[in-house]
C-alpha positions as MATLAB code, in Angstrom:
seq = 'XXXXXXXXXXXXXXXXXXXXXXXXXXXXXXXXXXXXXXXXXXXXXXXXXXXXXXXXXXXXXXXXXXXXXXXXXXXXXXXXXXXXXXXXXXXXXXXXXXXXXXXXXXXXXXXXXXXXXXXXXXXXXXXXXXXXXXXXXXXXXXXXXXXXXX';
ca = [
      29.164  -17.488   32.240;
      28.360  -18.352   28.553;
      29.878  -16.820   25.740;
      26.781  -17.127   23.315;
      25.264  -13.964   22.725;
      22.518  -13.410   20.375;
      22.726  -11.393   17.124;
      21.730   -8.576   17.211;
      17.885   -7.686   16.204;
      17.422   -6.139   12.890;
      15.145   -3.167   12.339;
      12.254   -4.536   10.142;
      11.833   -3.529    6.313;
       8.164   -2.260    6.987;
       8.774    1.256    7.429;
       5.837    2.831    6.910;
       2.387    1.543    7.138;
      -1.417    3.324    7.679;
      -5.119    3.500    6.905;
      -5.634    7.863    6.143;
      -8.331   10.266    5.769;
      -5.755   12.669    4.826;
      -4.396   13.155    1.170;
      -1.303   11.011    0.897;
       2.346   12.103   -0.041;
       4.582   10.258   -2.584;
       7.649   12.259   -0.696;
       6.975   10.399    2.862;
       6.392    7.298    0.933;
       9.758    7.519   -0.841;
      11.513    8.489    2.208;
      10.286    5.834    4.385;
      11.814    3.264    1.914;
      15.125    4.710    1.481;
      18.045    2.102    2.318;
      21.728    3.114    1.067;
      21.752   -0.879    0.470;
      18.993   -0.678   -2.307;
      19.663   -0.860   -5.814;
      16.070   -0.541   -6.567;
      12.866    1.039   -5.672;
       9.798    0.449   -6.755;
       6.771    2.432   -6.272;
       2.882    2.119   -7.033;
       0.323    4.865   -6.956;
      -3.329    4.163   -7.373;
      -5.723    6.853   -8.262;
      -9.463    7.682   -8.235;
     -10.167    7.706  -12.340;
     -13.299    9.066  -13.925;
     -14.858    6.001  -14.961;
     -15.568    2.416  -14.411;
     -17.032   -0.070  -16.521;
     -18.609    2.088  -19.479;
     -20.198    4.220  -16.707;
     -18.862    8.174  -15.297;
     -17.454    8.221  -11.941;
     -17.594   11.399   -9.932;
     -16.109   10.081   -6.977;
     -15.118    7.574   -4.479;
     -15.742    6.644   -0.780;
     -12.873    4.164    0.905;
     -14.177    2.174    4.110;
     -12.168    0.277    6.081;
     -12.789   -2.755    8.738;
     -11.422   -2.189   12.309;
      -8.987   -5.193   11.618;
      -7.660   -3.095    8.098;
      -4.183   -1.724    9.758;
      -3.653   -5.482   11.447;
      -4.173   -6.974    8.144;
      -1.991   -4.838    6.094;
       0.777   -5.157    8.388;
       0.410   -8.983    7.933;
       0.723   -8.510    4.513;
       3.494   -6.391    4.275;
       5.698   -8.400    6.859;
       4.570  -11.916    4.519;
       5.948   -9.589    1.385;
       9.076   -8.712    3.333;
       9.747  -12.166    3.994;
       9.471  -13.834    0.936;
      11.582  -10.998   -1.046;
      14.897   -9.574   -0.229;
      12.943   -6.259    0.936;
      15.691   -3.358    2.380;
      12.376   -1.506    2.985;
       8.625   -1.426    2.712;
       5.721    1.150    2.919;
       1.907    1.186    2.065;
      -1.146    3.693    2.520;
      -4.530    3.522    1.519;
      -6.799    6.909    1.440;
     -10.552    6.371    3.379;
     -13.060    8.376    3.047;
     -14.205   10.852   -0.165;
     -12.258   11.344   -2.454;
     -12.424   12.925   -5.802;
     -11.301   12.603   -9.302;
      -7.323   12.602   -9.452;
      -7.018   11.974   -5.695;
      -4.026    9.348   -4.685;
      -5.326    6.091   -3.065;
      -3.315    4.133   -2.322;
       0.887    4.176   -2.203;
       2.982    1.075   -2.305;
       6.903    1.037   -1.899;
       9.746   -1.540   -2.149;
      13.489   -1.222   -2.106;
      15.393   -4.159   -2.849;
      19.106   -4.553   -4.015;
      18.087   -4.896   -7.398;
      15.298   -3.363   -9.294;
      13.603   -6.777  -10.300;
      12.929   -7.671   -6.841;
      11.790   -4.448   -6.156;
       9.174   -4.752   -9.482;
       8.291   -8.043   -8.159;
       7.852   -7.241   -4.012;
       5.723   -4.097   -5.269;
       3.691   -5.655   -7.549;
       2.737   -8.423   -5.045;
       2.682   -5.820   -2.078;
      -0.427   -4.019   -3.864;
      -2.068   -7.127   -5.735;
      -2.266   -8.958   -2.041;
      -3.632   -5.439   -0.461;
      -6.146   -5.287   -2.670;
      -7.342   -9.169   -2.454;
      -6.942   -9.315    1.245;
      -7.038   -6.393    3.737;
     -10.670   -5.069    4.214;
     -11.240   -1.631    2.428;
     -13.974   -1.487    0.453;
     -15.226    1.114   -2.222;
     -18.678    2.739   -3.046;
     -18.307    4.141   -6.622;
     -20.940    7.753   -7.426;
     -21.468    8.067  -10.669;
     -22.384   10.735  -12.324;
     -25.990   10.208  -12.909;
     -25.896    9.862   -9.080;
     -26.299    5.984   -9.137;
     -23.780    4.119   -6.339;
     -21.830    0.915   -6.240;
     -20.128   -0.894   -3.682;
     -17.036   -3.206   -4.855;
     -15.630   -5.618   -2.365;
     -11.661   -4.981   -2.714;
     -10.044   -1.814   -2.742;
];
């Protein structure tokens, strides 16, 4: 009989992660990365503003690829490991949105707040360069645009 047992398995930092048609909530977001070991937590919420480039939005359509969820959860768990993340959380709106609407949440706790600036910051930068949801712009003169990354 051996003695070796194996450590036990840790839960993973990424808490909370999802592709929504529904409106978002900063409450679940913050929840989800509570951690009594956190000194810091760092949150990022990205909204649908009124213009773009000199132009007058009215509003904005999210679409996402089938492979979006698979591809932020490779993100996140690549942001998790490279930063002392106590827990993680990220979710993008689809569909229309309007003028004010939340689109996208991003959450880190670390022990200290820097790490948590830092493991945020990344978290949303490599979302936006990397998992496939794209955005058609209306403008108010009813002209469209679609722009590759969130």
């Amino acid at each position: 009989m051996s003695l070796h047992t194996s450590p036990p398995l840790l839960p993973s930092p990424v808490r909370l992660l999802g592709l929504r048609e529904t409106p978002l909530s900063l409450d679940e977001v913050y929840a989800a990365v509570g951690d009594d070991a956190a000194g810091g937590t760092a949150l990022f919420v990205g909204t649908v503003r009124d213009h773009d480039g000199g132009k007058s939005v009215s509003s904005l359509e999210y679409s996402a690829h089938p492979s979006a969820e698979a591809e932020l959860r490779r993100v996140a768990e690549e942001i998790a490991a490279e930063f002392p993340v106590r827990a993680l959380a990220a979710v993008h709106r689809t569909g229309l949105l309007a003028i004010g609407d939340v689109a996208v949440i991003t959450a880190v706790s670390c022990p200290h707040r820097a790490e948590a600036f830092a493991a945020c910051r990344r978290l949303i930068d490599t979302l936006k360069h990397e998992v496939p949801v794209w955005k058609r712009q209306i403008f108010t003169d009813g002209a469209t645009e679609w722009v590759g990354a969130c």
